[in-house]
Structure formats: structure tokens, C-alpha cells
C-alpha positions as CSV (number, residue, x, y, z in Angstrom):
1,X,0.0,0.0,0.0
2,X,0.9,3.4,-0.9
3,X,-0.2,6.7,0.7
4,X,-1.2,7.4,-3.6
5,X,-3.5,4.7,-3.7
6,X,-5.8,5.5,0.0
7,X,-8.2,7.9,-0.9
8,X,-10.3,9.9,2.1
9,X,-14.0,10.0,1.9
10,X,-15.3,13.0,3.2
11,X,-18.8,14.1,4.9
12,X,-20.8,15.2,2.1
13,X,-23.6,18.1,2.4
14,X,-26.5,15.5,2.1
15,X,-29.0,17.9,2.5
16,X,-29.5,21.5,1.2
17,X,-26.7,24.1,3.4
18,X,-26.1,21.3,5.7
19,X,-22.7,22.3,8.0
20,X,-22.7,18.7,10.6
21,X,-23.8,15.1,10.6
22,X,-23.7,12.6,13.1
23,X,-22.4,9.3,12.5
24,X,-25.1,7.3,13.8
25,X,-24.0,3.8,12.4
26,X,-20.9,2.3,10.7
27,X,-21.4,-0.9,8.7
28,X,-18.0,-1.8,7.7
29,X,-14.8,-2.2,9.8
30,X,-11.1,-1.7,9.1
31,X,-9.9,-4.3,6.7
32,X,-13.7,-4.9,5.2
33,X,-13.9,-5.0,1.4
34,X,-16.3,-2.3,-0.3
35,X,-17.5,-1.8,-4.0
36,X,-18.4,1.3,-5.7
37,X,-22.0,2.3,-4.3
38,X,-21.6,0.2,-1.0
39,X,-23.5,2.0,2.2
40,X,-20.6,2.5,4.1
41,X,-22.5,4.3,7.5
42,X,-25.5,6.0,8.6
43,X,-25.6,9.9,9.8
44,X,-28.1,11.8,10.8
45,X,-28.4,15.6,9.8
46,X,-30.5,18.6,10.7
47,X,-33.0,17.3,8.7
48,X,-33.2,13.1,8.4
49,X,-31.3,9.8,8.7
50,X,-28.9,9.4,5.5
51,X,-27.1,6.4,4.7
52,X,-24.0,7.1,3.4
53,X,-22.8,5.0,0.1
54,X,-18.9,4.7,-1.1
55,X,-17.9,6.2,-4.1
56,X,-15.3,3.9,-5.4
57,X,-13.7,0.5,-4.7
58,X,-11.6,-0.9,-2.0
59,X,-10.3,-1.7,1.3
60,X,-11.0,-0.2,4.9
61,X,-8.0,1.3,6.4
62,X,-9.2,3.6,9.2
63,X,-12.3,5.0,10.5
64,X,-11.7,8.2,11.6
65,X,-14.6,9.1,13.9
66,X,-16.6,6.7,16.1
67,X,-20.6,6.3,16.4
68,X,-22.1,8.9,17.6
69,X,-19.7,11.5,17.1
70,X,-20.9,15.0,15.0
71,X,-18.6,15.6,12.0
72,X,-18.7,18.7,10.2
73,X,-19.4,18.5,6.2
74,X,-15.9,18.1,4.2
75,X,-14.2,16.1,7.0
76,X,-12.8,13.1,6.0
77,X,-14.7,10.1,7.5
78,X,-12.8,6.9,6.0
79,X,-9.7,6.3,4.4
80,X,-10.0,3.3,1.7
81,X,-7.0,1.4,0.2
82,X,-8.5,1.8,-3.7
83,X,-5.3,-0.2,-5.0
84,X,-7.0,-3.2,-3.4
85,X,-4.8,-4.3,-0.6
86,X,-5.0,-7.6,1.7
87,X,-7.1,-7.1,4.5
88,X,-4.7,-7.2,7.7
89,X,-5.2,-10.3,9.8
90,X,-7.7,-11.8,7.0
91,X,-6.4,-15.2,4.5
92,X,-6.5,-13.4,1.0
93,X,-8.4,-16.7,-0.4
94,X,-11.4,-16.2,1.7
95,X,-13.9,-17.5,-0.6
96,X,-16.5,-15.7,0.8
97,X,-15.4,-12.0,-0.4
98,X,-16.0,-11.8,-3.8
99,X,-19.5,-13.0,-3.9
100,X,-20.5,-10.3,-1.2
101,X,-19.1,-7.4,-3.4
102,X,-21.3,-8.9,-6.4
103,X,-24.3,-9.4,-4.9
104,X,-27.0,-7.3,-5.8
105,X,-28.2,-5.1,-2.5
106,X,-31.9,-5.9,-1.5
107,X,-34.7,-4.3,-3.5
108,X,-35.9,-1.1,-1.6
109,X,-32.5,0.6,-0.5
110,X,-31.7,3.7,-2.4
111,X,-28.7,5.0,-0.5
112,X,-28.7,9.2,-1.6
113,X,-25.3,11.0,-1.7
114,X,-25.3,14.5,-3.4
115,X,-22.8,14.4,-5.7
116,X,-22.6,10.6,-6.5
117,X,-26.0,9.6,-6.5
118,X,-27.4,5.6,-6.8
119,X,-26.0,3.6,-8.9
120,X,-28.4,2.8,-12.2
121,X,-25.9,0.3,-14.3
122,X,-24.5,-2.7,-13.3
123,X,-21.4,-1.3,-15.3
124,X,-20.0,0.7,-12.7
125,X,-19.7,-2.7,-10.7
126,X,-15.8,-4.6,-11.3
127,X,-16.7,-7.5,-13.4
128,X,-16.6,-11.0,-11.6
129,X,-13.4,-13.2,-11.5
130,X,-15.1,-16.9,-12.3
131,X,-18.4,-17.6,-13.4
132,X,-21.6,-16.5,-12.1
133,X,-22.8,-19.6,-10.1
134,X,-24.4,-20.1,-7.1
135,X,-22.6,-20.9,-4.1
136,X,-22.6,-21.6,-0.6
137,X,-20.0,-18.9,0.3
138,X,-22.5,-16.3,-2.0
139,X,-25.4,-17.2,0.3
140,X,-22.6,-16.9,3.5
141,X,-21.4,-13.4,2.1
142,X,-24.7,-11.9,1.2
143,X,-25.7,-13.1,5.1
144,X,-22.8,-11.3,6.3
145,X,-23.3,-7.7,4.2
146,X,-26.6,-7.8,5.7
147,X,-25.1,-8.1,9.2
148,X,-22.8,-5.4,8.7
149,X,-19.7,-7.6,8.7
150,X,-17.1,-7.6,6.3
151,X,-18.0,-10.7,3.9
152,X,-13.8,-11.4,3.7
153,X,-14.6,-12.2,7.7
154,X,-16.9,-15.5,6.9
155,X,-15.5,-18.5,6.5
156,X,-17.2,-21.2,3.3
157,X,-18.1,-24.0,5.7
158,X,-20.4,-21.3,7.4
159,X,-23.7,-22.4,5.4
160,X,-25.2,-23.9,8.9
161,X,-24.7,-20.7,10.5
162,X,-26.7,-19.5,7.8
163,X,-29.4,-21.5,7.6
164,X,-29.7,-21.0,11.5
165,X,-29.8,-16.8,11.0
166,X,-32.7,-15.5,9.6
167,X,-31.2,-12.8,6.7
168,X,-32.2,-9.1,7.8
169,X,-30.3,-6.0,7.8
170,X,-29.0,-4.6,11.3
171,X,-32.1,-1.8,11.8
172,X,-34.5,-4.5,10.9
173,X,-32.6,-6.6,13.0
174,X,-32.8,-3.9,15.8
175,X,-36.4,-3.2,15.0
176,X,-37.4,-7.1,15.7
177,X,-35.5,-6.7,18.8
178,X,-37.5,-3.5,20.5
179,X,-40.6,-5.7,19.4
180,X,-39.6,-8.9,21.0
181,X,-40.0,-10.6,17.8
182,X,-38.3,-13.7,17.2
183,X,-36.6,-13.5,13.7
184,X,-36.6,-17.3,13.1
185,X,-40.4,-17.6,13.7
186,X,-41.0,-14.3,10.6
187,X,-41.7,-15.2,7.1
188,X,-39.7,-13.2,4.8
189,X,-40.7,-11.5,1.7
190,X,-38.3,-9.6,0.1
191,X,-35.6,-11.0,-1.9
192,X,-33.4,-13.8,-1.7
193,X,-35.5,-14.7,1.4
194,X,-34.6,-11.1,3.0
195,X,-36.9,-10.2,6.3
196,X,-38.1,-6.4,5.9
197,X,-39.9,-4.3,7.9
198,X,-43.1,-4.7,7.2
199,X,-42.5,-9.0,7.5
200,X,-41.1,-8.0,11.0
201,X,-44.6,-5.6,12.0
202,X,-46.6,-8.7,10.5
203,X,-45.3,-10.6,12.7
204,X,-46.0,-8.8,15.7
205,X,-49.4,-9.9,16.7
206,X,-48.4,-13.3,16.6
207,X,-45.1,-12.8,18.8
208,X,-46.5,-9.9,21.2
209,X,-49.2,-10.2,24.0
210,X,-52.7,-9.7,22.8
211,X,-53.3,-5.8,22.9
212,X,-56.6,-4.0,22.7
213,X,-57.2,-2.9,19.0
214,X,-56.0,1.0,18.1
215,X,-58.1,3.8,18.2
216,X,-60.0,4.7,15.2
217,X,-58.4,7.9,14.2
218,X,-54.8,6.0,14.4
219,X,-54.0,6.8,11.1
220,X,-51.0,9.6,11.7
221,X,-47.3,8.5,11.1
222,X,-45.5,7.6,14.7
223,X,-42.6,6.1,15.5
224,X,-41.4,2.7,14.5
225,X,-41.5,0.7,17.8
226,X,-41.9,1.8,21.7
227,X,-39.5,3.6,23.2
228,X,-37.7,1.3,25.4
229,X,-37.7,1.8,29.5
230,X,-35.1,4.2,31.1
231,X,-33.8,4.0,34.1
232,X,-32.2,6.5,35.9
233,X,-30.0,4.6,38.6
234,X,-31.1,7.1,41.5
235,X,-30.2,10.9,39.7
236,X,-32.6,13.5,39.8
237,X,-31.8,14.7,36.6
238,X,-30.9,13.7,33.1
239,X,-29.0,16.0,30.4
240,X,-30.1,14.9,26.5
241,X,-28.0,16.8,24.3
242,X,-29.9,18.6,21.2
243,X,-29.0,17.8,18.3
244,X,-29.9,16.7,14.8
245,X,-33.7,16.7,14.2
246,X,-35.4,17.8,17.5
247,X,-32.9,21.1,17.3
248,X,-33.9,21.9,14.0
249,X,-37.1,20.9,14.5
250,X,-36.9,23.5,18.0
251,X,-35.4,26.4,15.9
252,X,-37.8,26.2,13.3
253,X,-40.7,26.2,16.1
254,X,-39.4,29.2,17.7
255,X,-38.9,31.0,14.8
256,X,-42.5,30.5,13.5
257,X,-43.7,31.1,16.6
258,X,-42.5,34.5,16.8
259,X,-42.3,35.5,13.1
260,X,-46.3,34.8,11.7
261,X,-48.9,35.9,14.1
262,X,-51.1,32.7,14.4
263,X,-54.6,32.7,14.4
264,X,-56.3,29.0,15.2
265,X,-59.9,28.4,15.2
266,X,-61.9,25.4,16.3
267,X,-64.9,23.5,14.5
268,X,-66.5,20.4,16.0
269,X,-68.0,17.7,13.1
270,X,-70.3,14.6,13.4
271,X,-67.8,12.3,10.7
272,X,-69.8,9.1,11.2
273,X,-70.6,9.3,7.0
274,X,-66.8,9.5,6.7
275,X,-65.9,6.6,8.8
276,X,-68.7,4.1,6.8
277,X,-66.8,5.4,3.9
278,X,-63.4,4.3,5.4
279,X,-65.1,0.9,5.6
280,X,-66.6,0.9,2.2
281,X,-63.4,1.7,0.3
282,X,-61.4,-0.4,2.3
283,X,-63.4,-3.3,0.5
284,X,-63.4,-1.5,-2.9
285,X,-61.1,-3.9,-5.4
286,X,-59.5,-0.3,-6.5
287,X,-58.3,0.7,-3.1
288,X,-56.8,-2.9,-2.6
289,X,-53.5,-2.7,-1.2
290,X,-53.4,0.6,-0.6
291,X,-53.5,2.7,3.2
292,X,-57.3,3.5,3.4
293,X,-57.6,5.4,6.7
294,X,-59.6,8.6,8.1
295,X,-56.8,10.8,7.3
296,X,-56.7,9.7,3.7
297,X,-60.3,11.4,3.4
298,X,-59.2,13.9,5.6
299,X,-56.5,15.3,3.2
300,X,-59.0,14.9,0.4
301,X,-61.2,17.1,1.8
302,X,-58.5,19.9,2.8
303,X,-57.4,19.7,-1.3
304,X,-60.9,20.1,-2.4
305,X,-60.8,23.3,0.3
306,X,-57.8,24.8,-1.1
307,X,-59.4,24.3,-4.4
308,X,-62.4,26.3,-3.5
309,X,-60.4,28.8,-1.5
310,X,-56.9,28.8,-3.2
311,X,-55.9,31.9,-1.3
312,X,-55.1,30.2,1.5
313,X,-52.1,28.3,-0.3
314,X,-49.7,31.0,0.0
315,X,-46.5,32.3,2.0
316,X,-45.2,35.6,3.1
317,X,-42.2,37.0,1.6
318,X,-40.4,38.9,4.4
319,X,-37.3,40.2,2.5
320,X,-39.7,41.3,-0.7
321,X,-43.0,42.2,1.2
322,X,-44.7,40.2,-1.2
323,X,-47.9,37.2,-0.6
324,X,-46.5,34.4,-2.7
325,X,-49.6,32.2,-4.2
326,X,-49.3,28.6,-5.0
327,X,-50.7,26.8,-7.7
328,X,-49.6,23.7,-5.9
329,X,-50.2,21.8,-2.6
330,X,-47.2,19.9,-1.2
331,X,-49.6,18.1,1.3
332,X,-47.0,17.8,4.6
333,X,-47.9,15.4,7.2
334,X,-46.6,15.9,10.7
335,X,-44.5,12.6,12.0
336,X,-43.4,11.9,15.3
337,X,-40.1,9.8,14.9
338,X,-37.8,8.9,17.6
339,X,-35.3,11.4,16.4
340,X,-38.1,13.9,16.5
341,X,-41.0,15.9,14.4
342,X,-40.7,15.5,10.9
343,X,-42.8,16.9,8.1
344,X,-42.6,15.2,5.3
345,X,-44.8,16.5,2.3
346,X,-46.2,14.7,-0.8
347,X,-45.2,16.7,-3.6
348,X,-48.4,18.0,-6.0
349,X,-51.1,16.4,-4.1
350,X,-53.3,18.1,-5.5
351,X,-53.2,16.8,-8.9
352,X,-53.4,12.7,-7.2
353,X,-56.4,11.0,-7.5
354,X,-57.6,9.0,-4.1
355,X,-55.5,6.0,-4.6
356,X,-52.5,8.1,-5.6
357,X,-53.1,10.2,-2.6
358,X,-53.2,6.8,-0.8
359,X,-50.1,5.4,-2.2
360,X,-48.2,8.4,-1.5
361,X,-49.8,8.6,2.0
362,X,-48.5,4.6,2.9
363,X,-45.1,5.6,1.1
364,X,-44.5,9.3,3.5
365,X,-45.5,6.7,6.5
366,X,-43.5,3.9,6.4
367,X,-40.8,5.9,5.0
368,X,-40.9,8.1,8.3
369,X,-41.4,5.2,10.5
370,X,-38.0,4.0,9.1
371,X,-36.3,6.8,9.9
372,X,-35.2,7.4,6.2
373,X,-37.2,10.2,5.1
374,X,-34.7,12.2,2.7
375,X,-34.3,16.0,3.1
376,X,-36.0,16.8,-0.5
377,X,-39.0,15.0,0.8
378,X,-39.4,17.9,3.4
379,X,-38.6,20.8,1.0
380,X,-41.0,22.8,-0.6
381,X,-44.4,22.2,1.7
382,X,-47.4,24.4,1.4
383,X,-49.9,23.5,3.8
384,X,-49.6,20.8,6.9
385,X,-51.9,18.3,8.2
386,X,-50.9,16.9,11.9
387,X,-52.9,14.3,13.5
388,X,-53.2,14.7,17.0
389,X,-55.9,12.3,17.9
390,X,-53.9,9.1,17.0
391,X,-53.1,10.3,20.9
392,X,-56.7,10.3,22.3
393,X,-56.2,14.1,22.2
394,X,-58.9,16.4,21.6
395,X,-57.1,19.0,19.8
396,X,-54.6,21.5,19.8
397,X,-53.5,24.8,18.5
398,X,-50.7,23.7,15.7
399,X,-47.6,26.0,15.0
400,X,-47.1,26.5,11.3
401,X,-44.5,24.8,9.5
402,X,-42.2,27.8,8.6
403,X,-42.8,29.3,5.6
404,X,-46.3,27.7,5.2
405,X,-49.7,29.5,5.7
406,X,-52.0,26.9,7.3
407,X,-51.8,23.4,9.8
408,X,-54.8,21.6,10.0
409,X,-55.1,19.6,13.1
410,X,-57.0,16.4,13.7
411,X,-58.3,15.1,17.2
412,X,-59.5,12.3,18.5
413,X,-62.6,10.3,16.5
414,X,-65.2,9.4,19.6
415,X,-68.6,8.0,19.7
416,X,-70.4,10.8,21.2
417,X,-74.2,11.7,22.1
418,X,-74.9,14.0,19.0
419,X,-78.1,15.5,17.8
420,X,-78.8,14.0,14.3
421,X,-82.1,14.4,12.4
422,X,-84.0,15.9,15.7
423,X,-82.9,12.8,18.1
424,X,-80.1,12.5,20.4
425,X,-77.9,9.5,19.1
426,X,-74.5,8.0,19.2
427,X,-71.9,9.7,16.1
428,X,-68.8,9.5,15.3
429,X,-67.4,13.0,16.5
430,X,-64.1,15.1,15.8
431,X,-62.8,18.3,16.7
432,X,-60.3,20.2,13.7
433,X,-58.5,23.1,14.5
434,X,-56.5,25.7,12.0
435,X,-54.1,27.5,12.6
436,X,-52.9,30.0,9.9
437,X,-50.5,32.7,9.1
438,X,-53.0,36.4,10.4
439,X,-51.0,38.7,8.1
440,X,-51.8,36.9,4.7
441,X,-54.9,35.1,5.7
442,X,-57.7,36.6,7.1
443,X,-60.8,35.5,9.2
444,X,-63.1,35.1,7.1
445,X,-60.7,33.0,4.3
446,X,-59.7,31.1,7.5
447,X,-62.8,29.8,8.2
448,X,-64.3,29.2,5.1
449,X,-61.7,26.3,4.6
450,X,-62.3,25.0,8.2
451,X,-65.9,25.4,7.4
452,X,-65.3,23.5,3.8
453,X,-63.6,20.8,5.1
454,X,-66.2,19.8,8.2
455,X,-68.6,20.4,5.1
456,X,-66.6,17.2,3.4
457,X,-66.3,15.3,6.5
458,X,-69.9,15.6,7.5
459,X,-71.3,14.6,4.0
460,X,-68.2,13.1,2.1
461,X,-70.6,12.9,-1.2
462,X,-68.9,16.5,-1.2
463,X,-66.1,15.2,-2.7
464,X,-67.5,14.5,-5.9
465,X,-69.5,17.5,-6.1
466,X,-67.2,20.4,-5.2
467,X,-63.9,18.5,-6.8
């Protein structure tokens, strides 16, 4: 090895302006093996979880920082060997290594590095020594990339230890763990007999003790699994440092807070029409496979609003003094992630039709819930839905998303004594609350859309009429 051929990976900007990461995960280890597009780490900026992929082709010589340390954009992170040294301390026949670099990385991961970018030809990858047959030590090296050990590392007689290790990558391997679930008792569904996420949350039920079925109106993103216990050994007091999302998230609050005047009014709405629709769709062979919920119909029915009162998607443009209409609704949906509040939006949804605003609505939730919702997919929102109620809560008075107009908040869904067609009788009942920005949106536009979208949630044939 030469000090021409290491070459020093440095923190990229992996959002927009970005100055610091945190390196919340390392998946190789000094003497590993990487290919061109490898994810190398995890960080976690201002903004989301990234996972970081390599750029070029290699051998591990030093990581520089350890987990959990924050690295500012431009410092180098890992130094590589790209001439393709032994691995210290590791035969250089392993059988196992070359396999793992070829094999393809599960279906779903789409590791985003400004600059670099995925991968889209298998031309970028170094072209296999021997023919492409499948082997044992293939099997053994793709089991040990998904364990985030380096492939050279596995020995060939390891296919028992295969056979008895359920394949998963390390957060769904985490995930399974916080849920008590049993990986050897989950039936995988992605490729090559890969557990996901979704395989591990399936298999809850059957792992978990029985629980009492959810609320209806729990429909909002949350976070992945429970948070696990803390103790506190005796101290009065514990010091969480703030970083990452929840101090952006905190700076962004208090700036909002104290920029736009906020104005939030309250409308109370029978939605029992809207929950038999919920059931009726959720039948309906067009809506199969899709995440039919409450809030679903919910967002509908603020688009058709903002249709009908378009003035209300709009920001304020301090530096210009100018009102800035939209002829667009990135719909953002408030998530509560264990690094945080997120808001995520779904970019034009409001040209979707109901199963596009479904798919996109499944896709912003599990997304979020994996902690790997990109920075672009929170840039650029024009109005906010956050869903309260999936907490039993009533309402709330919502502070706008910074540089938005309007939040809509949604409480609770109760059965409630409600007068309907002269007689006192049990309805489906929800409180919404807006809050929106007093110096470009007045009173009366204000509650006209509140007004519009109880309208829709009352009598959800309004969908059709006023679209």
C-alpha cells in the first residue's frame, strides 16, 4: 500500500446548506472490502437519517470518527485502500469475499449522496473473477453484508450458520429486537428470502401479547416501535443533548412562533358518513393494497378546500414584502419519529387522485417510521396536516411549518351523544383546529376552509361535487 493509492471519503452536504452530521451507524470495519455504491454508514443531519454509500472501490483502512460522534461537512470520515490491498489479519483466499461485493443489494434501499447519487448500471460494478454460479459462500457473504460484517470475515463451511440466521439487515434486526420478535419464527418477503420491515410488523401480533385494537383515528405517522424503558439509577436529573432533528425541528418552532402571528380556530364535526366510507373503500377492489384510513379522506377534503379557496395556499415573503400564491399543494404530514417531528410533504397532491393520494400517504408513513425520510422529501411544503388524535387528544392549537400558511389539526374520533335528524344519538365525532399565518390570511378565508372541510367530513358525497 501506498499513501497514492488511500483515498479519504469525506462528509458530504447531504442535505440543502447542511454544516454537521452525526455518524449514527458504521457498517464496515477496518480491513472490510467495499464496491463502488456500497452503504458504508448512517448519519443523521439537521433534517433526516442518510445512509452514506462509497464512491469507489476498496479496502478499509481507518475509520476516523466513532458512532455517535458529529462531523462537520468536508471532513474526512474513511480512508479506503483503492489499489486493493490484503485485508490485515484476513487469509487473502477467503472464498466468501468476492460474492458479497457482487451481490445485488436488497430491493428497496436507495442510498442518496449528493454528488454521487445511486448507482443505475451494473457497469459501474468490477466485473466477476469466475463464473456466475451459485454458491454456498455467495449465500454466507450476502448473510454477512446484511449483518454489517465484512463478507472477507466468513469462512465457506459457514452455510449452517446460515441456515440457523434468519437474513435481515442490522435496523431490521434492531427493529425485531425493541418488538420482542423472534426473527426465526418471521416469514420473509423480500428478496433472496430477505426479512423487511413490514415482514417484522406482520409478525408482531403473533409474537407480542394480545393488545386492545388501536383507536379509530390511528392513522397519523408515529414512530417505528416503543421507546424502550429508562432508568435513571437514583439521579434527579438527566441532560439529553440537542442535536440533529429535534434542534432543528426547536429552531424552526421558535422562529414561526414569533415570526407569523397565528390565528387558530376550532370546528367540532359529526364524521360518522366518513368513517362508513373508510369501511366501504377499504373493501373496494380499486383501493386494494393501498393505506385506506380517516386521514386519507381527511387530506382529500382539505385539497378540495384549497381548491375552492386557493388563497389560502400562500406564503409571506419577508425580504420582498410580497404574498406568494401557489398553484400547488405539497400536502405535509406531521411525524413523530424517535429522532423527532418531521414533516414530510407529498409533492403535488393536488393533482393525485384518491388512490395516488393513498399510495403516497402509505409511502411518506413507512418511510418516516424507518427513519429514512430524505431531506428533498421535506422541502418545498405548502400546507400541513398533523394528526393529534392518534393520541386520544382532543385537539390543539398547531404552530405553522415555517414558511407555510395553514396546519390543519385532527383530534380524536369518539362515539359521542350527538343530535342528528332531531334525536339524540351515538356519532362519530371530531374536533379540527386551523391555525394559519394572520398577516396573509384573514378570518373570514380562514374559516371558510375550516368550514369547507367539516362540510366534506360531514357529508363526504362533497367530494365529488365540489372537486
Amino acid at each position: 500500500m501506498t499513501e497514492a493509492s488511500v483515498r479519504e471519503f469525506k462528509m458530504p452536504d447531504v442535505g440543502e446548506g447542511l454544516t454537521e452530521a452525526e455518524i449514527l451507524k458504521w457498517y464496515v470495519q477496518p480491513g472490510d472490502t467495499v464496491t463502488d455504491g456500497q452503504v458504508v454508514c448512517e448519519v443523521e443531519t439537521a433534517k433526516a437519517a442518510v445512509e452514506l454509500p462509497i464512491p469507489y472501490d476498496g479496502v478499509v483502512r481507518e475509520l476516523h470518527f466513532p458512532e455517535g460522534t458529529t462531523v462537520d461537512v468536508g471532513t474526512s470520515i474513511i480512508a479506503v485502500d483503492v489499489a486493493g490491498g490484503a485485508a490485515p489479519e484476513v487469509p487473502a483466499q477467503a472464498p466468501a469475499a468476492e460474492p458479497a461485493q457482487e451481490e445485488p443489494k436488497p430491493e428497496g434501499r436507495q442510498p442518496v449522496l449528493v454528488g454521487y447519487g445511486v448507482s443505475t448500471s451494473a457497469t459501474k460494478r468490477r466485473p466477476r473473477k469466475g463464473p456466475e454460479v451459485a454458491t454456498p459462500q455467495a449465500s454466507t457473504a450476502l448473510q454477512a453484508e446484511l449483518n454489517g460484517h465484512s463478507a472477507q470475515a466468513v469462512a465457506a463451511p459457514a452455510t449452517a450458520a446460515v441456515k440457523d440466521r434468519p437474513l435481515a439487515k442490522p435496523p431490521v434486526r434492531k427493529l425485531a429486537k425493541d418488538l420482542g420478535v423472534d426473527l426465526a419464527t418471521v416469514v420473509p418477503s423480500g428478496p433472496d428470502g430477505i426479512i423487511t420491515r413490514e415482514d417484522v410488523h406482520a409478525a408482531v401480533p403473533a409474537t407480542a401479547a394480545p393488545q386492545a385494537p388501536e383507536p379509530v383515528p390511528a392513522q397519523a405517522p408515529a414512530a417505528a416501535a416503543p421507546a424502550p424503558a429508562v432508568t435513571y439509577d437514583g439521579a434527579r436529573e438527566t441532560r439529553v443533548p440537542v442535536k440533529g432533528v429535534r434542534k432543528a425541528t426547536a429552531a424552526a418552532m421558535v422562529g414561526s412562533a414569533f415570526t407569523a402571528p397565528h390565528v387558530t380556530e376550532f370546528v367540532t364535526v359529526d364524521v360518522t358518513r366518513t368513517m362508513k366510507l373508510v369501511e366501504e373503500l377499504k373493501q373496494d377492489k380499486e383501493m386494494q393494497g393501498l393505506r385506506v384510513n380517516p386521514l386519507l379522506l381527511i387530506a382529500k377534503a382539505l385539497l378540495v378546500a384549497i381548491k375552492r379557496n386557493p388563497d389560502i395556499n400562500a406564503s409571506w415573503d419577508e425580504a420582498n414584502q410580497e404574498i406568494v400564491l401557489k398553484h400547488y399543494v405539497n400536502l405535509g404530514i406531521a411525524a413523530a419519529t424517535p429522532r423527532g417531528l418531521i414533516v414530510p410533504n407529498i409533492k403535488d397532491a393536488h393533482a393525485k387522485t384518491l388512490p395516488q393520494l393513498a399510495q403516497a400517504l402509505g409511502e411518506l408513513v413507512s418511510t418516516a417510521r424507518e427513519g429514512k425520510t430524505s431531506p428533498a422529501a421535506m422541502q418545498g411544503g405548502t400546507v400541513t396536516i398533523t394528526n393529534v388524535g392518534v393520541f386520544g387528544v382532543d385537539t390543539g392549537t398547531p404552530i405553522l411549518n415555517p414558511g407555510e400558511s395553514a396546519i390543519l389539526a385532527v383530534g380524536a374520533i369518539k362515539l359521542q351523544p350527538w343530535v342528528h335528524k332531531g334525536k339524540v344519538k351515538p356519532r362519530q365525532v371530531t374536533t379540527l383546529a386551523l391555525s394559519f399565518d394572520h398577516r396573509l390570511v384573514d378570518g373570514e378565508l380562514g374559516s371558510k376552509v375550516l368550514a369547507d372541510v367539516a362540510a366534506i367530513l360531514e357529508e363526504p358525497k362533497r367530494l365529488i361535487t365540489w372537486a
